[in-house]
DSSP file (Angstrom, degrees, kcal/mol; ACC not computed):
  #  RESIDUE AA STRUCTURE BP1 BP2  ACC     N-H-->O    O-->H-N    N-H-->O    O-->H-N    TCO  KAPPA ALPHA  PHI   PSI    X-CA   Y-CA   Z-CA
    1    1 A X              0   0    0      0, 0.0    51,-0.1     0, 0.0     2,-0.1   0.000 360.0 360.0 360.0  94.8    0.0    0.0    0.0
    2    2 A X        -     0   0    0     49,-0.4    51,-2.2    18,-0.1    52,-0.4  -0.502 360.0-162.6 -54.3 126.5    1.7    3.7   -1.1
    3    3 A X        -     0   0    0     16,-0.3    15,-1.5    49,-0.2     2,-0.5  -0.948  10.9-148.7-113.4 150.1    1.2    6.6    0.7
    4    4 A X  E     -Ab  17  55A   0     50,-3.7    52,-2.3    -2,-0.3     2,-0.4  -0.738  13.5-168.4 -99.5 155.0    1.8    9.7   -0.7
    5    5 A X  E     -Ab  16  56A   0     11,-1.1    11,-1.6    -2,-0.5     2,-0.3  -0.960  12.0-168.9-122.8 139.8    3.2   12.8    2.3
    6    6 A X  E     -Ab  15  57A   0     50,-2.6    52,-1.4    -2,-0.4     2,-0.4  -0.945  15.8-142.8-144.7 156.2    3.2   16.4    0.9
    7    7 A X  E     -A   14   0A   0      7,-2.8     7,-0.9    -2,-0.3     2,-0.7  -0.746  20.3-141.2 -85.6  41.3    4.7   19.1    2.5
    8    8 A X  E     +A   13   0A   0     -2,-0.4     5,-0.2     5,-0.2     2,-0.1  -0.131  33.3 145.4 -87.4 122.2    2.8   22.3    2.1
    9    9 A X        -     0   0    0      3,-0.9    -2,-0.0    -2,-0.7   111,-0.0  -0.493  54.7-105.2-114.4-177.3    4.2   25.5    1.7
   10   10 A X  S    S+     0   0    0      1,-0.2     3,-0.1    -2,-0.1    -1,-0.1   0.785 117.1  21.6 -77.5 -35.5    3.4   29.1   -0.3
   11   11 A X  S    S+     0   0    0      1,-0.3    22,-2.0    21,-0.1     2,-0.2   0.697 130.2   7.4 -79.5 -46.5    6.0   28.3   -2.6
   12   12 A X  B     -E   32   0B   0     20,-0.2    -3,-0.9    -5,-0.1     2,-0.5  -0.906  54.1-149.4-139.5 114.8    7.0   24.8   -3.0
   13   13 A X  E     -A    8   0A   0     18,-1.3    18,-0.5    -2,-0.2     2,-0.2  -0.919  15.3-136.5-118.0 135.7    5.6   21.9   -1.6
   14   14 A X  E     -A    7   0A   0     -7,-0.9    -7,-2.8    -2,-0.5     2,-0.3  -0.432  26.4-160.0 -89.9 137.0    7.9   19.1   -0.8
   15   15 A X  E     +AC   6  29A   0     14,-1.7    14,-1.9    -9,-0.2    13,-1.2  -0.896  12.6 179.5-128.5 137.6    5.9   15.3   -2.2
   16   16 A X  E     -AC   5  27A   0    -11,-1.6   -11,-1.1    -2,-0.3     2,-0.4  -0.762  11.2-161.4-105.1 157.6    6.9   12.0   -0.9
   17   17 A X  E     -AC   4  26A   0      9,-2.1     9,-4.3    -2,-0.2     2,-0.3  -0.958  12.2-133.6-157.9 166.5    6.0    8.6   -1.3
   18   18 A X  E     - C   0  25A   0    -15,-1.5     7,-0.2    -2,-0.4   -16,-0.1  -0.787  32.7-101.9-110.3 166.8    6.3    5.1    0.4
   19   19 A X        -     0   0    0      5,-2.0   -16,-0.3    -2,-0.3     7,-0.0   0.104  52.0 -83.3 -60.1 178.7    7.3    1.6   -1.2
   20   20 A X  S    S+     0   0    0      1,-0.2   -18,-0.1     2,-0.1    -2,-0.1   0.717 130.2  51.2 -70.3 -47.2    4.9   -0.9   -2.0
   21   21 A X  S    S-     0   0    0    -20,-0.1    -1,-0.2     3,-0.0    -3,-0.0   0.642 109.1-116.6 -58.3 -43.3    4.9   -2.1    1.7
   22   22 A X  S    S+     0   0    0      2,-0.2    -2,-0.1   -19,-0.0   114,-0.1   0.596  83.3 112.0 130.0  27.8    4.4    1.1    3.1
   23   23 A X        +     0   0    0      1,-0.2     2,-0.3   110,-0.0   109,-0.1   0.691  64.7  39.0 -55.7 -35.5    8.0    1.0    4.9
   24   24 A X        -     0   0    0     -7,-0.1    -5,-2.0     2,-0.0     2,-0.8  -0.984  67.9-133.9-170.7 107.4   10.2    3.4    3.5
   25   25 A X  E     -C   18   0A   0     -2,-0.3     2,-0.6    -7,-0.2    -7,-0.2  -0.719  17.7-169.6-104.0 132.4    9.9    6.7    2.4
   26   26 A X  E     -C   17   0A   0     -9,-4.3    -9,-2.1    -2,-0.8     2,-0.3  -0.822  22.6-117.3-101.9 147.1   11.2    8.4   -0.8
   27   27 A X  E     +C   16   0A   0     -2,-0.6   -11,-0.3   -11,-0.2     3,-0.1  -0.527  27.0 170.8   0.1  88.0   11.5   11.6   -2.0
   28   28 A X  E     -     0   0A   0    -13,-1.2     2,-0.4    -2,-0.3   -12,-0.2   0.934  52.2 -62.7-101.3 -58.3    9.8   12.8   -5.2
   29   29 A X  E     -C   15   0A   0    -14,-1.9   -14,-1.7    92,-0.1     2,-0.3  -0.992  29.2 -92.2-169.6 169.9   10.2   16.3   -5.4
   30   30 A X        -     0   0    0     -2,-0.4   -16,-0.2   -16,-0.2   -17,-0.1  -0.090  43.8-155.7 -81.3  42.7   10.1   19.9   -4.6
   31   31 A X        -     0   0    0    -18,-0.5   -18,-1.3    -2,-0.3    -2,-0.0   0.186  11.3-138.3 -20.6  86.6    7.0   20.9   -6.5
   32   32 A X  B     -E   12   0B   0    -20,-0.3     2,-0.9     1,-0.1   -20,-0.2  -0.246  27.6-124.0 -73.7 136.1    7.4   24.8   -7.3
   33   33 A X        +     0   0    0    -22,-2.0    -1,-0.1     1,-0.1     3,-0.1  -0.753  36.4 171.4 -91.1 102.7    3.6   26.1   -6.6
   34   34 A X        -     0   0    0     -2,-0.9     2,-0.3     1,-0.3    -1,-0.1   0.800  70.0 -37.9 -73.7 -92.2    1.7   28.2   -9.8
   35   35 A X     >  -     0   0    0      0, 0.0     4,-2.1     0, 0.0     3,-0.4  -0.838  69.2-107.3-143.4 159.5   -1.8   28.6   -8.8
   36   36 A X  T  4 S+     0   0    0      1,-0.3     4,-0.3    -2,-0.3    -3,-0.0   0.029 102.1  68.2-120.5  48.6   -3.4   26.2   -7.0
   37   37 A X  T  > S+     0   0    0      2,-0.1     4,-1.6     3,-0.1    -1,-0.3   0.634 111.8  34.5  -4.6 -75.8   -5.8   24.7   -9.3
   38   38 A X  H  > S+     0   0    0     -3,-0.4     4,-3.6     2,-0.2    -2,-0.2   0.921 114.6  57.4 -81.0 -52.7   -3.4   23.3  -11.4
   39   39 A X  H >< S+     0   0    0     -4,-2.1     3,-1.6     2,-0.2    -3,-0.2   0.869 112.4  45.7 -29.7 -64.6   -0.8   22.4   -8.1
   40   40 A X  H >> S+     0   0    0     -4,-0.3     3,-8.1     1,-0.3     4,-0.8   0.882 115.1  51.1 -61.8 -80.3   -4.0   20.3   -6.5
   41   41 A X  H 3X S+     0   0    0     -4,-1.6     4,-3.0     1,-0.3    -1,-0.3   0.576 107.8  49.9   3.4 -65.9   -4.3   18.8  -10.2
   42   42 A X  H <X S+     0   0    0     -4,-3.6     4,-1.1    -3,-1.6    -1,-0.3   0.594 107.0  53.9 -56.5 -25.3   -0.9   18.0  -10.3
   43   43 A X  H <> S+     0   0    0     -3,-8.1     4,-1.4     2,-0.2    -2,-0.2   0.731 109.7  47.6 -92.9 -25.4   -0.9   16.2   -6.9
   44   44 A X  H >X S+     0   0    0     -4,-0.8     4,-1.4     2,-0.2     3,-0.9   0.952 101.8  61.4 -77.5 -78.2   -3.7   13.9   -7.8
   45   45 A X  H 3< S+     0   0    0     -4,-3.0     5,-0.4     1,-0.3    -2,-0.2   0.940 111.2  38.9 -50.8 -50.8   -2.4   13.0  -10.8
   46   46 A X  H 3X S+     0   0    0     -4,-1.1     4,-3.1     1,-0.2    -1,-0.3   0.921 106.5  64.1 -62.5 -27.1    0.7   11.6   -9.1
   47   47 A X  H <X>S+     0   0    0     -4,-1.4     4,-2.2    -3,-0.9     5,-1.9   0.988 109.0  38.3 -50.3 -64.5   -1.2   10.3   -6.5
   48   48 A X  H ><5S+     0   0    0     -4,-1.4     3,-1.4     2,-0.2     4,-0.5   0.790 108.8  66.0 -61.8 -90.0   -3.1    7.9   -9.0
   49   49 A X  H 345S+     0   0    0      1,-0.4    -1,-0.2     2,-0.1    -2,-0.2   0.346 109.3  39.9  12.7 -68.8    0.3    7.3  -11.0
   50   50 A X  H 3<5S-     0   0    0     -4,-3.1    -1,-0.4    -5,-0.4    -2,-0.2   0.915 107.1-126.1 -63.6 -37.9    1.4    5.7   -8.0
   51   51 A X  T <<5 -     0   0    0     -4,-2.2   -49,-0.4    -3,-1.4    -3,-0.2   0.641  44.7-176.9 101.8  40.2   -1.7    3.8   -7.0
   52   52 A X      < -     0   0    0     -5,-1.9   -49,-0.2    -4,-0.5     3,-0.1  -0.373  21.6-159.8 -84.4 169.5   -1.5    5.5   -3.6
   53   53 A X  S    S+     0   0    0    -51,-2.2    35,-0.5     1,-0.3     2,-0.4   0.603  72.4   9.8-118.2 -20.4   -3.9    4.5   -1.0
   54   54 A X  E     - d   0  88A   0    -52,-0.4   -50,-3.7    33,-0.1     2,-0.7  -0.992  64.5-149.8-156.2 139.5   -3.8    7.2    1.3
   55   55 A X  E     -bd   4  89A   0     33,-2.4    35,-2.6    -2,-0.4     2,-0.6  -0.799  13.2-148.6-123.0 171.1   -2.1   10.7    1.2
   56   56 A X  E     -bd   5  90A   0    -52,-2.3   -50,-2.6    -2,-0.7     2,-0.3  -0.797   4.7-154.8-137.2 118.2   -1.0   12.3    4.1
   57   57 A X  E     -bd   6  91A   0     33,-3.0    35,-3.5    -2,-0.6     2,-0.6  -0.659  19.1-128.7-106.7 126.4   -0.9   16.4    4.7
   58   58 A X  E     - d   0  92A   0    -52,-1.4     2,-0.3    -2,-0.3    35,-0.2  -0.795  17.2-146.0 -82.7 120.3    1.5   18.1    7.2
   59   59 A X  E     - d   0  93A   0     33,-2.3     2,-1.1    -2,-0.6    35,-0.7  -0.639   7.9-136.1-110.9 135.9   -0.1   20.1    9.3
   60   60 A X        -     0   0    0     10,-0.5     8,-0.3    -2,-0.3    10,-0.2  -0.520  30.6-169.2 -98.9  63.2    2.0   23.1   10.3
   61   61 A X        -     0   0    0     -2,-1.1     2,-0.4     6,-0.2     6,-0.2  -0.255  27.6-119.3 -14.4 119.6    1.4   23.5   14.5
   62   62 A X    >   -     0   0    0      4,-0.3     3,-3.9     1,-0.1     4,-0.5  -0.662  46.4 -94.8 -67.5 140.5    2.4   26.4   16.4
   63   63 A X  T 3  S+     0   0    0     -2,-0.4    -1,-0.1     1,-0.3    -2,-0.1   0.471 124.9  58.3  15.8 -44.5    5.2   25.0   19.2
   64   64 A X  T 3  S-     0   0    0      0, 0.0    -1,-0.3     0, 0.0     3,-0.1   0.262 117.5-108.2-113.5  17.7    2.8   24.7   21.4
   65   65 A X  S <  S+     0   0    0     -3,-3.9    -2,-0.2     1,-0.1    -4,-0.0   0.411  79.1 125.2  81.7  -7.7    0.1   22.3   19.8
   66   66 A X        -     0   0    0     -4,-0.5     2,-0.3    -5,-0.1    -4,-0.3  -0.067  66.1-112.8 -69.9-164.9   -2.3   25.3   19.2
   67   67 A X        -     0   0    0     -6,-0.2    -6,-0.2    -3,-0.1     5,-0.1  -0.890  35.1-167.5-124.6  90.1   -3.6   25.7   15.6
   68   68 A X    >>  -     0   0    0     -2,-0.3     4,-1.8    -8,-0.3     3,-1.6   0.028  37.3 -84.0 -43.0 165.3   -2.5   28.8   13.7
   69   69 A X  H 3> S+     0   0    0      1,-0.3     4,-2.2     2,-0.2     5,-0.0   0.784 129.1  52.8 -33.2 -39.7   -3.5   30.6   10.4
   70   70 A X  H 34 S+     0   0    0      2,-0.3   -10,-0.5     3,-0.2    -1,-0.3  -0.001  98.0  57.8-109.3  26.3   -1.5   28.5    8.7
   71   71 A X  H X> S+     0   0    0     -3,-1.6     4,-2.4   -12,-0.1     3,-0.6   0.594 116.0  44.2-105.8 -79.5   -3.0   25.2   10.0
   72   72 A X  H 3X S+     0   0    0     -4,-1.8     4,-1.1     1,-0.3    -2,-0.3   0.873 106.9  57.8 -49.9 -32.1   -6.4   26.7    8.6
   73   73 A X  H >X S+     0   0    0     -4,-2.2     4,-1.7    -5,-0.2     3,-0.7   0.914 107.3  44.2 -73.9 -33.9   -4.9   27.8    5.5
   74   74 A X  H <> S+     0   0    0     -3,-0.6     4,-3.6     1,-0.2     5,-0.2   0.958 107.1  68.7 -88.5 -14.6   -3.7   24.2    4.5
   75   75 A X  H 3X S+     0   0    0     -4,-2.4     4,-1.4     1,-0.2    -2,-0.2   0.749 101.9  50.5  -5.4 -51.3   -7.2   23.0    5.7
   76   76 A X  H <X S+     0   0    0     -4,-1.1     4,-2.6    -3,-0.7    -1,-0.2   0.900 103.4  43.5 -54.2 -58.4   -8.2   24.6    3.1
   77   77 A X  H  X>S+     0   0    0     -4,-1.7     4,-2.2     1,-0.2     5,-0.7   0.992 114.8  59.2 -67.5 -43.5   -6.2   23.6    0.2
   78   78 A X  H  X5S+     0   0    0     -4,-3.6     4,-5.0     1,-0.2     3,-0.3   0.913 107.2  48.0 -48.3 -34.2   -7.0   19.6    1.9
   79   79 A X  H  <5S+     0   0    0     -4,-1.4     4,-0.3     1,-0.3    -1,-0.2   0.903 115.6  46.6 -75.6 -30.6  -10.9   20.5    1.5
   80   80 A X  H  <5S+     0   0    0     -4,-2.6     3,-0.3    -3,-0.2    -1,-0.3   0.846 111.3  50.5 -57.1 -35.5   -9.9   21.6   -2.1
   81   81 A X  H >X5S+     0   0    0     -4,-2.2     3,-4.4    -3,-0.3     4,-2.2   0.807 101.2  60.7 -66.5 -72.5   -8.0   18.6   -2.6
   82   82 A X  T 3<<S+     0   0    0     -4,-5.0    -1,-0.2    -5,-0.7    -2,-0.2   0.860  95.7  63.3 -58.0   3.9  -10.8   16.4   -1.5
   83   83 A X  T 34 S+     0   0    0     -3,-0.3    -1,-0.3    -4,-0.3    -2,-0.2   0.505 107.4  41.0 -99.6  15.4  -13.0   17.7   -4.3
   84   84 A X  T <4 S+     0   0    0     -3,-4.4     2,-0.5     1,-0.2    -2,-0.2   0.545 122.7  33.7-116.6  -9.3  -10.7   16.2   -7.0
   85   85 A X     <  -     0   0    0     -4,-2.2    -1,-0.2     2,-0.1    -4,-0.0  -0.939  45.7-160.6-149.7 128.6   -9.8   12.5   -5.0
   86   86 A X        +     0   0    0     -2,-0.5     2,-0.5    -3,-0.1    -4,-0.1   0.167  60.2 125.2-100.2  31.7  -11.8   10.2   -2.8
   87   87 A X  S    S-     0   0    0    -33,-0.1     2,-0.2     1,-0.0   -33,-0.1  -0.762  76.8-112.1 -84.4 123.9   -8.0    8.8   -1.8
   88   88 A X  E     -d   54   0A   0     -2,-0.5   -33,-2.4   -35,-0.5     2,-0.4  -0.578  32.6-143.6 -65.1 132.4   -8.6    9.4    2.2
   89   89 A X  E     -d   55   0A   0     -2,-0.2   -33,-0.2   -35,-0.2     2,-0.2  -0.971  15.0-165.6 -99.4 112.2   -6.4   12.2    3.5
   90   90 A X  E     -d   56   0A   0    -35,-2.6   -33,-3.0    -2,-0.4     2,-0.5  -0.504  15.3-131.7 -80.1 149.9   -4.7   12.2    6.9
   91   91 A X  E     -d   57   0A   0    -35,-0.2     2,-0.3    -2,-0.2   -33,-0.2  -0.983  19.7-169.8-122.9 141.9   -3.2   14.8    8.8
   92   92 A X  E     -d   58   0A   0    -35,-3.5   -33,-2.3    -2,-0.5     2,-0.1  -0.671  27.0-114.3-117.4 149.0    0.2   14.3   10.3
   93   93 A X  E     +d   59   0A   0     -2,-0.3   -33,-0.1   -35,-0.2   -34,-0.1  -0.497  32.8 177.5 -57.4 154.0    1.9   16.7   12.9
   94   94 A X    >>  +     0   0    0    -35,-0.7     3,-1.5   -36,-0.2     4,-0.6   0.216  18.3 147.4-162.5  34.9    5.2   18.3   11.4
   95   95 A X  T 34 S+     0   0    0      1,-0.3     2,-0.4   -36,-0.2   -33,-0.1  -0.085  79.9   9.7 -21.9 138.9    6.4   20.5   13.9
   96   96 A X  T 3> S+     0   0    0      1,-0.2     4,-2.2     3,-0.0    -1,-0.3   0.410  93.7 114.7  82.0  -2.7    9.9   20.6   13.6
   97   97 A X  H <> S+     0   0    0     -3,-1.5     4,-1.0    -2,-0.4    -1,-0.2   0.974  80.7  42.7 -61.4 -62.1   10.2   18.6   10.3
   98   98 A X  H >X S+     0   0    0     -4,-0.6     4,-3.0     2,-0.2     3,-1.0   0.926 109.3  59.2 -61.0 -56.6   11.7   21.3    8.1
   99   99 A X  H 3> S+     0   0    0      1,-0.2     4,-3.1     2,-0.2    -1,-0.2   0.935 109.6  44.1 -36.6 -53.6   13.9   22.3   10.9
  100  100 A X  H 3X S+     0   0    0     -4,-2.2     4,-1.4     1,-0.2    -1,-0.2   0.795 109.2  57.0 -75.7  -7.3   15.3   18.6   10.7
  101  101 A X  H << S+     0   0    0     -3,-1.0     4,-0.4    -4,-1.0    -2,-0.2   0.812 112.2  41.5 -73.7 -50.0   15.5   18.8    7.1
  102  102 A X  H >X S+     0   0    0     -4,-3.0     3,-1.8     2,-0.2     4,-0.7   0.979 110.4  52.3 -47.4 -60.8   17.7   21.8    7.4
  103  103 A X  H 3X S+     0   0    0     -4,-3.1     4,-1.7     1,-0.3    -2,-0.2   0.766 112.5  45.8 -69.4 -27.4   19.7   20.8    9.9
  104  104 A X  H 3< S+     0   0    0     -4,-1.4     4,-0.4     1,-0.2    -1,-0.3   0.330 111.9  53.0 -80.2   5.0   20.5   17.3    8.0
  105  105 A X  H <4>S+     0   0    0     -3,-1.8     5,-2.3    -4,-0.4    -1,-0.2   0.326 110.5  50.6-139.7 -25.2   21.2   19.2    4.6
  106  106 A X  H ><5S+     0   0    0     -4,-0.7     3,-3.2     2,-0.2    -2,-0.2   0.889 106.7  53.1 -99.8 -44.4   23.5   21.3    6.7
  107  107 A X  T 3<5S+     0   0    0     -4,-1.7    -2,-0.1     1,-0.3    -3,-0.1   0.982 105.1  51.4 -52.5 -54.5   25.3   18.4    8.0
  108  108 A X  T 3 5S-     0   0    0     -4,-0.4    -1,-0.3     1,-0.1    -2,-0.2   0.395 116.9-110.5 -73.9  16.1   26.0   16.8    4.7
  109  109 A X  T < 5 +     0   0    0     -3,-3.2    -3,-0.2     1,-0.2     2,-0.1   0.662  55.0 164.3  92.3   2.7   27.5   20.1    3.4
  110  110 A X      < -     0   0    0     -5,-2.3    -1,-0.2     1,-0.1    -5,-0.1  -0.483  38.9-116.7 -83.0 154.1   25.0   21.3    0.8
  111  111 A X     >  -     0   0    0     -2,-0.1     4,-1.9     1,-0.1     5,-0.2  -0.079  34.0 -98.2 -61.4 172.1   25.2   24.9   -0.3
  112  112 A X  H  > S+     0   0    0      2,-0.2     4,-2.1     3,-0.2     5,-0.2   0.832 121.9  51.8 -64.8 -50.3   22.1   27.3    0.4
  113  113 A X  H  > S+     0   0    0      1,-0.2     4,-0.9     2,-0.2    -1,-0.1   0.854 109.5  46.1 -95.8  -9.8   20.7   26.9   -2.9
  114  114 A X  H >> S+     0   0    0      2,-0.1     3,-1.2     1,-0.1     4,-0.9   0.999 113.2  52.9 -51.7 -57.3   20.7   23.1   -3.0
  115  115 A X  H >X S+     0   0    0     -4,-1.9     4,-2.3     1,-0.2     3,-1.4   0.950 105.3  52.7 -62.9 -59.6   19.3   23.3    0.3
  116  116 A X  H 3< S+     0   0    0     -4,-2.1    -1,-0.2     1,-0.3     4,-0.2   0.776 107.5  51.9 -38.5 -29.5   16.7   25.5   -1.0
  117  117 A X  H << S+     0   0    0     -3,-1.2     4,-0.3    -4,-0.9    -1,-0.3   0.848 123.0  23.9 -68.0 -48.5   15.8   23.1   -3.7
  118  118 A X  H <X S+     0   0    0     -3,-1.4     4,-1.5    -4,-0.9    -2,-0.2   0.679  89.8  94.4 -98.4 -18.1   15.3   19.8   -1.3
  119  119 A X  H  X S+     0   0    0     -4,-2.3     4,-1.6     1,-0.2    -1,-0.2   0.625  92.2  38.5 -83.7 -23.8   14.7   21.0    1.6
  120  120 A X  H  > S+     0   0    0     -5,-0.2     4,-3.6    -4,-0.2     5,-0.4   0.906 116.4  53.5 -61.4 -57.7   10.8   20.8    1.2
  121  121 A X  H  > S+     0   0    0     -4,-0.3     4,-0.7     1,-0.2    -2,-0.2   0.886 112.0  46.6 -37.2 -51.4   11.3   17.3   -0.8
  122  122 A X  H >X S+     0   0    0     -4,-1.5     3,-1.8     1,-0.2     4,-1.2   0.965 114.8  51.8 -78.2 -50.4   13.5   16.1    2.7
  123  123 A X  H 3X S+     0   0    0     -4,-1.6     4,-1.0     1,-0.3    -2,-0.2   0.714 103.4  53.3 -43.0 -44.9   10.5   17.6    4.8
  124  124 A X  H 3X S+     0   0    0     -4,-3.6     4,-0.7     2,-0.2    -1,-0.3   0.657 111.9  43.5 -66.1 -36.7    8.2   15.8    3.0
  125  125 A X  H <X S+     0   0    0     -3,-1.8     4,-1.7    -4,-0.7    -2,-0.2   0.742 106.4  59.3 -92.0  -6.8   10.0   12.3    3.7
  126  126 A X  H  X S+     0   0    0     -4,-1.2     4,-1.6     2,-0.2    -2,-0.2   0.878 107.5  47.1 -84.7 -38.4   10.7   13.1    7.2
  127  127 A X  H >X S+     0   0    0     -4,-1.0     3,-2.2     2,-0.2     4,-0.9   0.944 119.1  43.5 -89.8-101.8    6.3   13.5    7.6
  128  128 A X  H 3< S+     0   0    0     -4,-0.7     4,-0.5     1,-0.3     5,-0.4   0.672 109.2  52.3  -5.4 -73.0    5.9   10.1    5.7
  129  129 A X  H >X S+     0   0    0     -4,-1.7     3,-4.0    -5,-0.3     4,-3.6   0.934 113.0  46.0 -51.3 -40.7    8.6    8.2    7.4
  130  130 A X  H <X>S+     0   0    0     -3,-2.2     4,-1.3    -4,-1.6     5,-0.5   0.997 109.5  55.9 -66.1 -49.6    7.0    9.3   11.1
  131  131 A X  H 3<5S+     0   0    0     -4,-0.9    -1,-0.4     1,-0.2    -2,-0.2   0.516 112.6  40.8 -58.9   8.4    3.5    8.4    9.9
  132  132 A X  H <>5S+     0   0    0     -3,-4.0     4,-2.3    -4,-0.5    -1,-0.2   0.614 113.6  54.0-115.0 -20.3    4.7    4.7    8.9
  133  133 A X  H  <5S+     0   0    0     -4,-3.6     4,-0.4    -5,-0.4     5,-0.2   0.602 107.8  45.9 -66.5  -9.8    6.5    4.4   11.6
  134  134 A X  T  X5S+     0   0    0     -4,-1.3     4,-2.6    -5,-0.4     3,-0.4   0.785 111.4  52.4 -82.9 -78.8    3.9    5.2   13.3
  135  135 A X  T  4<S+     0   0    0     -5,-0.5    -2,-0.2     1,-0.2    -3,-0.1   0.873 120.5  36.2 -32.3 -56.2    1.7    2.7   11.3
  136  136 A X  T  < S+     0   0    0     -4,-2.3    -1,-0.2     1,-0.1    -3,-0.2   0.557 128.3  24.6 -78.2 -39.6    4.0    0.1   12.0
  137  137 A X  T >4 S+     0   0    0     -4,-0.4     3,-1.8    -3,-0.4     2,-0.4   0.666  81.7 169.1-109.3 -35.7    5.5    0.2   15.3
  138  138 A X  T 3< S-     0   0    0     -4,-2.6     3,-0.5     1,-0.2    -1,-0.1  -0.452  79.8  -1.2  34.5 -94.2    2.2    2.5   17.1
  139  139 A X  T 3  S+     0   0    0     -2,-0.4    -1,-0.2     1,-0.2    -5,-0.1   0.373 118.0  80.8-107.0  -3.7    2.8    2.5   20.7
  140  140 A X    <         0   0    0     -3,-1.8    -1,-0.2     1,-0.2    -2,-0.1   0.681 360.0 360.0 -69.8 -14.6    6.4    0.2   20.9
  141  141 A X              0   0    0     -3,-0.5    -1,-0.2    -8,-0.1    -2,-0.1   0.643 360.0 360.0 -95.2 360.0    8.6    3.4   19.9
């Protein structure tokens, strides 16, 4: 069973996907945002490509677990989203995701505009992988 993770931001949003088994997440890309009509479009169409079963939205939490504008604003785009796909959509936590996505990008030495390039993409696998780990493991980690 694939799931697809995306990562959404104003600009970019960074799309994942899992293996066949639902183990292991990869990377698919940094998706540069035009209007988001066409974005949504676009996400859907990869979603069936893959044959995914579930996608799964990273929900941007202030620090302190409260909900911010920008919790409602990708709310939004999911209820937009659900008018193009009956693929059930989950919402994942991802506090602190993009921060570890930085901080490993930094480690390994990439320039600032590599970074700039992947850093959604890394964000995006980092949300997946805790939601299968999650799936997988539930209350043993």
């Amino acid at each position: 069973m694939r799931i697809l993770a995306l990562d959404i931001g104003s600009k970019r949003i960074g799309i994942a996907v899992s293996d066949e088994l639902g183990l292991t997440a990869q990377g698919l890309e940094s998706y540069k945002c035009s209007n988001l009509g066409s974005d949504l479009e676009y996400i859907v169409s990869l979603a069936n490509r893959y044959d995914v079963q579930e996608i799964v939205v990273g929900m941007p939490y202030n620090m302190n677990g409260s909900e911010g504008h920008q919790v409602q604003w990708v709310r939004d785009i999911v209820s937009r989203m659900h008018e193009l796909t009956d693929i059930p959509i989950k919402e994942w936590d991802e506090r602190l995701s993009t921060v570890a996505a930085e901080r490993t990008l930094l480690e390994a030495n990439m320039s600032r505009g590599k970074r700039r390039k992947v850093v959604d993409k890394l964000a995006a696998v980092i949300i997946l992988q805790g939601y299968l780990d999650m799936k997988h493991f539930g209350n043993q980690m």
